[in-house]
LUMFITI-685090 format. One record per residue (C-alpha): y, x, z. Coordinates in steps of 0.02 Angstrom, whole numbers, plus 50000, padded with zeros to 5 digits. Layout:
BEGIN
ATOM      y      x      z
ATOM      Y      X      Z
...
//
This chain:
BEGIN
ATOM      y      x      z
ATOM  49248  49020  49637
ATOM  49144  49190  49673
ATOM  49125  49306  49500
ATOM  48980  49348  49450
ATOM  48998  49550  49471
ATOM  48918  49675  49356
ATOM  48938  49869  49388
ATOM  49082  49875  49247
ATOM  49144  50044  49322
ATOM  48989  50156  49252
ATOM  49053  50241  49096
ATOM  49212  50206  49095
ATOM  49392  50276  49051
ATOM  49486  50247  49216
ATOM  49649  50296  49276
ATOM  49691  50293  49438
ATOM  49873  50293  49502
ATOM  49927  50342  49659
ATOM  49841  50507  49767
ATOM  49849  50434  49937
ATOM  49685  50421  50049
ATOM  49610  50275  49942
ATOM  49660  50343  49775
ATOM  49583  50497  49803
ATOM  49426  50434  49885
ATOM  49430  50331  49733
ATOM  49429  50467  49619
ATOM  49274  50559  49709
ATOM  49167  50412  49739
ATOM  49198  50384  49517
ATOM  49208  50553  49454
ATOM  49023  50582  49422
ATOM  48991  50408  49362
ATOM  49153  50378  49246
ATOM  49289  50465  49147
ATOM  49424  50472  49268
ATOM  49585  50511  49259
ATOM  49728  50528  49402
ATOM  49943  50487  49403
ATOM  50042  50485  49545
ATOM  50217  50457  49553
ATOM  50279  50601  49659
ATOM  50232  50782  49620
ATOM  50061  50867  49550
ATOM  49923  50856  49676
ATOM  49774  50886  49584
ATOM  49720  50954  49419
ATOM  49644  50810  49344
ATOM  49816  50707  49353
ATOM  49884  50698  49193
ATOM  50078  50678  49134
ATOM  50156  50490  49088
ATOM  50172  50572  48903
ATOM  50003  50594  48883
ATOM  49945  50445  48994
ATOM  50037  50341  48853
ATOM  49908  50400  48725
ATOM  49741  50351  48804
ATOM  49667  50199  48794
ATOM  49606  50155  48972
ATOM  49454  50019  49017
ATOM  49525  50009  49182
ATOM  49659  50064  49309
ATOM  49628  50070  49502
ATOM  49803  50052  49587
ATOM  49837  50124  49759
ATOM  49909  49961  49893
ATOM  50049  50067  49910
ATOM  50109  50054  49732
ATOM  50215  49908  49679
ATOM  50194  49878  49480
ATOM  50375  49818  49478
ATOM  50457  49963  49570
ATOM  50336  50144  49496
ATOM  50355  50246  49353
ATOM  50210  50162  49263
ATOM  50281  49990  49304
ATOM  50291  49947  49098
ATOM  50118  50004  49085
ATOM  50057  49929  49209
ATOM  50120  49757  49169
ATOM  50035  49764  48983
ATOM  49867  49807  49064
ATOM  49912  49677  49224
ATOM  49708  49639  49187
ATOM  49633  49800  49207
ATOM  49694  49832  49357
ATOM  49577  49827  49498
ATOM  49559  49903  49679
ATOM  49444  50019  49800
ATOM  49377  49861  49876
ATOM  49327  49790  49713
ATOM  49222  49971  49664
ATOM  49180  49975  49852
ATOM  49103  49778  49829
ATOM  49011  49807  49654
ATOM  48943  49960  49738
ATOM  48883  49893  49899
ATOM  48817  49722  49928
ATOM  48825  49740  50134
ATOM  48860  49583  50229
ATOM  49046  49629  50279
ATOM  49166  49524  50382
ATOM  49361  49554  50317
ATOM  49503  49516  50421
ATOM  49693  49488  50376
ATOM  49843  49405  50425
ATOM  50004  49455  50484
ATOM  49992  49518  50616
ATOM  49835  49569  50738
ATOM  49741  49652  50612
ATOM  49706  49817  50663
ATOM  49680  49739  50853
ATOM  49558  49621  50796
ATOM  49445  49744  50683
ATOM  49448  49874  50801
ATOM  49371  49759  50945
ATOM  49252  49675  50811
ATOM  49190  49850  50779
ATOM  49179  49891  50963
ATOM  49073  49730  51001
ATOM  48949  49762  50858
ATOM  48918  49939  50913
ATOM  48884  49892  51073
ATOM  48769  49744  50996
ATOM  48670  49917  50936
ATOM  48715  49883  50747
ATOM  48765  50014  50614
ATOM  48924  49967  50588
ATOM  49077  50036  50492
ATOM  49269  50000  50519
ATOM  49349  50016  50347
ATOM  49491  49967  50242
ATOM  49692  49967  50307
ATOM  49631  50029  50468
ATOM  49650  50196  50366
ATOM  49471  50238  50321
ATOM  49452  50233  50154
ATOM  49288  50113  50101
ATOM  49214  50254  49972
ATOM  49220  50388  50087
ATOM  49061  50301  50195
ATOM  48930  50390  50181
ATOM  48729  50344  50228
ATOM  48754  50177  50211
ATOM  48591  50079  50223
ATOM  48539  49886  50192
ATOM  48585  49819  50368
ATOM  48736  49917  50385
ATOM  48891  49800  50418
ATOM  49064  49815  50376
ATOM  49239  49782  50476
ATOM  49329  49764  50355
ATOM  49540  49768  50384
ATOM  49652  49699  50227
ATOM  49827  49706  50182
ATOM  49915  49576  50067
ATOM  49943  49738  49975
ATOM  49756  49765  49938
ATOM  49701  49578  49924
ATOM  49837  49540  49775
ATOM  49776  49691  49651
ATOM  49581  49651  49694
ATOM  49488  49544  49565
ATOM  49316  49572  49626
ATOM  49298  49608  49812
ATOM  49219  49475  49912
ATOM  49152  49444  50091
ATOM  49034  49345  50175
ATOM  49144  49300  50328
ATOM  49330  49321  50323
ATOM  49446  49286  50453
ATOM  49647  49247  50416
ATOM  49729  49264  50600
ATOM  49885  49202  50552
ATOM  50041  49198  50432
ATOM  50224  49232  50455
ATOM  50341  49257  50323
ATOM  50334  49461  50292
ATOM  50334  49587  50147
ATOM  50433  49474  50037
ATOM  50534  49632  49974
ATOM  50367  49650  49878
ATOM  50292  49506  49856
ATOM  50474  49411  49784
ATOM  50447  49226  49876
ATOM  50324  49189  50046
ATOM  50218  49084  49923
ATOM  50155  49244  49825
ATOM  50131  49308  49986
ATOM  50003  49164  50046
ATOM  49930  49138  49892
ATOM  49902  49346  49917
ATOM  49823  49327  50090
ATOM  49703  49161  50026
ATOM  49631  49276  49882
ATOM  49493  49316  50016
ATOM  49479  49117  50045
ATOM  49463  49088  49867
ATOM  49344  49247  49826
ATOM  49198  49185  49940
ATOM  49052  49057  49899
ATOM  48974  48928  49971
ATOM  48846  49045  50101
ATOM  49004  49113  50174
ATOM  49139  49064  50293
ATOM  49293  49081  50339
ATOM  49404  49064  50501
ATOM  49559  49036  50517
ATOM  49714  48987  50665
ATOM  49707  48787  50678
ATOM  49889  48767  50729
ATOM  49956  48900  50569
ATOM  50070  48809  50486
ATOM  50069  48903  50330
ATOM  49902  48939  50349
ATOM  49856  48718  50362
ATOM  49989  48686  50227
ATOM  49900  48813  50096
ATOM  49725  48725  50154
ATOM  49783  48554  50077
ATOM  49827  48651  49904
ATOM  49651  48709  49916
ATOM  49468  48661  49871
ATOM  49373  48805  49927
ATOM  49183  48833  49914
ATOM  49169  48921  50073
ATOM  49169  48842  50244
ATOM  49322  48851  50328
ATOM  49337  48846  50550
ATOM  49493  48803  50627
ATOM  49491  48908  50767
ATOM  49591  48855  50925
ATOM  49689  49003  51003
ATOM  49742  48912  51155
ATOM  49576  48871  51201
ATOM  49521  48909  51388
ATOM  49359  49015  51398
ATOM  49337  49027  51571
ATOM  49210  49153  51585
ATOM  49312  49270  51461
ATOM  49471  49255  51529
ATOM  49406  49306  51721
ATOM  49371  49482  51638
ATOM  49520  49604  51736
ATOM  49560  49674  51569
ATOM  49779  49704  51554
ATOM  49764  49709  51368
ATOM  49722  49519  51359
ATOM  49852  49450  51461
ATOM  49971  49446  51306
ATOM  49971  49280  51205
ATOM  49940  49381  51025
ATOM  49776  49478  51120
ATOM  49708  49322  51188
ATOM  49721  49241  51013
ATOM  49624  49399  50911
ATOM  49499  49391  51060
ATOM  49464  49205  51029
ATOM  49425  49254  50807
ATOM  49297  49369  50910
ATOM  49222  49228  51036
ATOM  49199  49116  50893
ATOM  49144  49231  50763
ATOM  49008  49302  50886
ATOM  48925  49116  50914
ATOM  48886  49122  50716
ATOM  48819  49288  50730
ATOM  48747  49247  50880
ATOM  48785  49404  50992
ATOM  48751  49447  51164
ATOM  48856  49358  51288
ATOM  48830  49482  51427
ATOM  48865  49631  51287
ATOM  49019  49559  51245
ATOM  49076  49539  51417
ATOM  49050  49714  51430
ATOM  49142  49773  51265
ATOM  49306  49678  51325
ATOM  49316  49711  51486
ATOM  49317  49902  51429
ATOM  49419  49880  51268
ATOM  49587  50006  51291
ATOM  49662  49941  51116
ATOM  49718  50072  50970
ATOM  49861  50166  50983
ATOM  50038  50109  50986
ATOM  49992  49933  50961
ATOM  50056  49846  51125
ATOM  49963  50030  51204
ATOM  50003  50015  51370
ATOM  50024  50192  51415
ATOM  50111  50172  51598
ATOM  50035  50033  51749
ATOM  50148  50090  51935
ATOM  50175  49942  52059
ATOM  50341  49923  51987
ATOM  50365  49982  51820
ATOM  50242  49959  51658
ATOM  50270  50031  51510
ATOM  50206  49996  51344
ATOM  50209  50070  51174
ATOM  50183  49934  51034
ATOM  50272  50072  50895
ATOM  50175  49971  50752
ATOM  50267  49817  50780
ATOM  50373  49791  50586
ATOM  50425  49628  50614
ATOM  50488  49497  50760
ATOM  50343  49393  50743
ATOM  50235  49570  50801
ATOM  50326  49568  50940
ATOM  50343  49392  50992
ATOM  50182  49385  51092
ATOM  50263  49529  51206
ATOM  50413  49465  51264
ATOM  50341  49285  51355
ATOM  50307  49392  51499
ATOM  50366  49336  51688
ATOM  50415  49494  51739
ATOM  50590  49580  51684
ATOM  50552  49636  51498
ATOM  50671  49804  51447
ATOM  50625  49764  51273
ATOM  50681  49903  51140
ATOM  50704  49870  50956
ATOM  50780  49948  50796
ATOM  50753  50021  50621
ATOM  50745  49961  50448
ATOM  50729  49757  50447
ATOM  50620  49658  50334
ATOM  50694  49529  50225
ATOM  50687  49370  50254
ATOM  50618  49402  50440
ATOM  50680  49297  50598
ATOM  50644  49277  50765
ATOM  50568  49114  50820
ATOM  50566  49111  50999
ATOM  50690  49010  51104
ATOM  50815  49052  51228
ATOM  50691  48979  51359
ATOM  50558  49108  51290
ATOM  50678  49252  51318
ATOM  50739  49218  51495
ATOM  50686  49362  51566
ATOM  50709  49495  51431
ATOM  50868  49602  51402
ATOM  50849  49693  51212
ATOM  50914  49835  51199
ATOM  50949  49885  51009
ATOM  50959  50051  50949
ATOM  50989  50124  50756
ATOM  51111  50078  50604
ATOM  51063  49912  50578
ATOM  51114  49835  50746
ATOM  51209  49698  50655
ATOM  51072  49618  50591
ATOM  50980  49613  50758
ATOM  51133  49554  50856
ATOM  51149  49412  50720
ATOM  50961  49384  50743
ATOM  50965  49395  50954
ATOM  51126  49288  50979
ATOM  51122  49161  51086
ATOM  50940  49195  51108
ATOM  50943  49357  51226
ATOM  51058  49477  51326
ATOM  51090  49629  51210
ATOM  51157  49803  51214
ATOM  51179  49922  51078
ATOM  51137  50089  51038
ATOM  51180  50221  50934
ATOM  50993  50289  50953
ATOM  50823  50253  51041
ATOM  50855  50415  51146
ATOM  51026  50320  51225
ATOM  50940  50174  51251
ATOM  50797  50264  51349
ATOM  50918  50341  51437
ATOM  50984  50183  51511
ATOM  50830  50095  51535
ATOM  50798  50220  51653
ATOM  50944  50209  51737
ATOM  50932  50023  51774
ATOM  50772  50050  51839
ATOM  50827  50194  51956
ATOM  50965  50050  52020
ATOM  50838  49942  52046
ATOM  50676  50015  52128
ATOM  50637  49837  52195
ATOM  50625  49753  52038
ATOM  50497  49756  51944
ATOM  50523  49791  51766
ATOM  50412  49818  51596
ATOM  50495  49939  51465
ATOM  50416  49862  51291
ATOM  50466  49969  51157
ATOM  50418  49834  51001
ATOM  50534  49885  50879
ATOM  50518  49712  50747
ATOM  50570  49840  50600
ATOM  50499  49961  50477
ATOM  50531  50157  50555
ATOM  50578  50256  50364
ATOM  50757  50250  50444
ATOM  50714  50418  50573
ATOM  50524  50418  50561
ATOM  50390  50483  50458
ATOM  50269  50314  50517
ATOM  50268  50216  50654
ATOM  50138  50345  50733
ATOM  50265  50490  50732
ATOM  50397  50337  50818
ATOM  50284  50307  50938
ATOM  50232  50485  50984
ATOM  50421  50509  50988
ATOM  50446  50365  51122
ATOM  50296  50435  51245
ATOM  50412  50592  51236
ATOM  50549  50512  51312
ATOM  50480  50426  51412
ATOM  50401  50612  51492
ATOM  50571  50654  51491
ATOM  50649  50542  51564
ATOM  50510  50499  51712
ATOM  50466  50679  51725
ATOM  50587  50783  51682
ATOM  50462  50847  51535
//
């Protein structure tokens, strides 16, 4: 059931804990409207953060947690657990602010995909229109925001499990795979995390979700939700769609964020002919399943964001030879799904320390060789394809695993991986 909201930040003694992007945009959106006060685990960052000594002897009203701190595993985790009902989010100060219509999107995986191309078919609808949340802009830091501006809104399990107050009048759940459990202890908390936007919204709103999900149609049988829930059918055919020449659909996980789009834009009754236009000319974001290479034989694509083997799954049922490089630190609990039938035509080649796991989780499945490091396994990539000019081959670097192992973020990975790939084409 929807909460009645009231502006209960005004006024208030608030800490806020963690200095990341959202804690910080946090603390400037509040400062001149509450008594705020900042913690962060690490080292001092600014001068209103305050030590855990004298944290301990203020009485807060509320505490706005960063998604990237886990109130089992901080330095505040004791605190934290007494005051487990103060704690609130930047969505739920974004949503008490701000009463914009907004459309939210989570899942597993596709998130950043789908909001981007929602974002880039409402600008070209000629709407003011703002792509917030996960994506990595921080909701407070919008600026000029007027009545009919609309929000994209991308959500993490992360952000969804602190909120209390955040709602949205459509919200889309693409699909769910068993992921983050190191954090959220068992997949159930992890559902029930991602259905907190389900269970937030009213009657005037609804929600969309995959109609073959498992998890996703189980949880709907627990549940007797107020908004209006569409099955949406990812392996439906639209025919006038699918003619558009665009590469980036021709993957099974792009085709099924494109068809949240093509059913979302019938209730908000868009332009056909617009969106046409906006897909044909979508180019994706960066390192997810970025193709960054297209010769006659050889295409090359950078999908550096891919955490988990369900990420990548839509990437390997391919009919051409798939080179398919993975590696780095594995989530619990995670597994790959597809069949030996899927995987005909891939060889994996797995680089890093944890090859063991990978081998255990390829075997039978796929052909693999093993790497000490991604650089050894680009190097003979390239030389099968240099033995093979006639074949022709797609290098998908989809690495199914976290990158803390060697990386900063997947970003620096994946800037990493176009480097060799210079090298090793160009001699660069």
């Amino acid at each position: 059931m929807k909460k009645k909201v009231e502006n209960i930040f005004f006024k208030k003694k608030i800490l806020i804990y963690g200095l990341g992007k959202s804690g910080l945009s946090s603390y400037k959106f509040l400062r001149n409207k509450a008594d705020v006060y900042l913690f962060d685990d690490l080292k001092k960052l600014h001068q209103k953060q305050i030590s855990k000594l004298k944290l301990s002897k203020i009485k807060f009203d509320i505490i706005i947690i960063s998604p990237g701190i886990d109130i089992l595993k901080c330095k505040l985790s004791k605190f934290l657990k007494l005051n487990k009902k103060k704690i609130y989010t930047d969505l739920d100060i974004f949503f008490t602010f701000f009463k914009n219509e907004s459309i939210t999107i989570t899942g597993t995986n596709g998130k950043s995909t789908t909001a981007k191309i929602l974002f880039e078919v409402l600008k070209d609808q000629r709407k003011d229109v703002r792509l917030i949340g996960n994506i990595g802009n921080p909701p407070l830091n919008e600026k000029k925001i007027l009545k009919n501006t609309i929000f994209v809104i991308e959500a993490s399990s992360y952000q969804l499990d602190y909120s209390q107050l955040f709602s949205s009048k459509y919200s889309i759940i693409l699909n769910i795979k068993p992921d983050h459990l190191e954090r959220h202890k068992t997949l159930k908390n992890y559902v029930d995390a991602k259905f907190k936007l389900l269970d937030s919204q009213s009657k005037d709103c609804f929600a969309y979700v995959k109609s073959n999900d498992a998890l996703i149609l189980k949880k709907l049988k627990t549940k007797k939700l107020d908004c209006k829930v569409i099955k949406v059918n990812t392996n439906k055919n639209y025919s006038d769609l699918w003619q558009i020449k665009n590469k980036y659909f021709l993957s099974e996980s792009n085709r099924e964020n494109l068809s949240f789009i093509i059913e979302l834009s019938k209730k908000l009754k868009l332009k056909n002919y617009l969106l046409q236009k906006t897909i044909k000319n979508f180019r994706g974001l960066k390192y997810r399943q970025q193709i960054i290479l297209q010769k006659k034989n050889l295409t090359i694509i950078n999908d550096s964001k891919s955490t988990s083997f369900s990420s990548s799954a839509g990437m390997l049922k391919k009919d051409s030879n798939v080179l398919w490089l993975l590696g780095g630190i594995y989530k619990k609990g995670d597994k790959l799904e597809l069949n030996k039938r899927d995987l005909k035509n891939v060889l994996a080649f797995v680089y890093g320390k944890n090859k063991k796991f990978f081998n255990k989780q390829l075997r039978s499945k796929v052909r693999v060789k093993n790497y000490k490091d991604l650089k050894n396994a680009m190097k003979n990539i390239f030389s099968i394809i240099k033995k093979n000019k006639s074949i022709d081959y797609t290098i998908l670097f989809s690495p199914s695993a976290a990158s803390f192992d060697s990386f900063k973020n997947f970003e620096e990975r994946g800037l990493y991986f176009n480097h060799l790939v210079k090298r090793y084409m160009y001699g660069k």
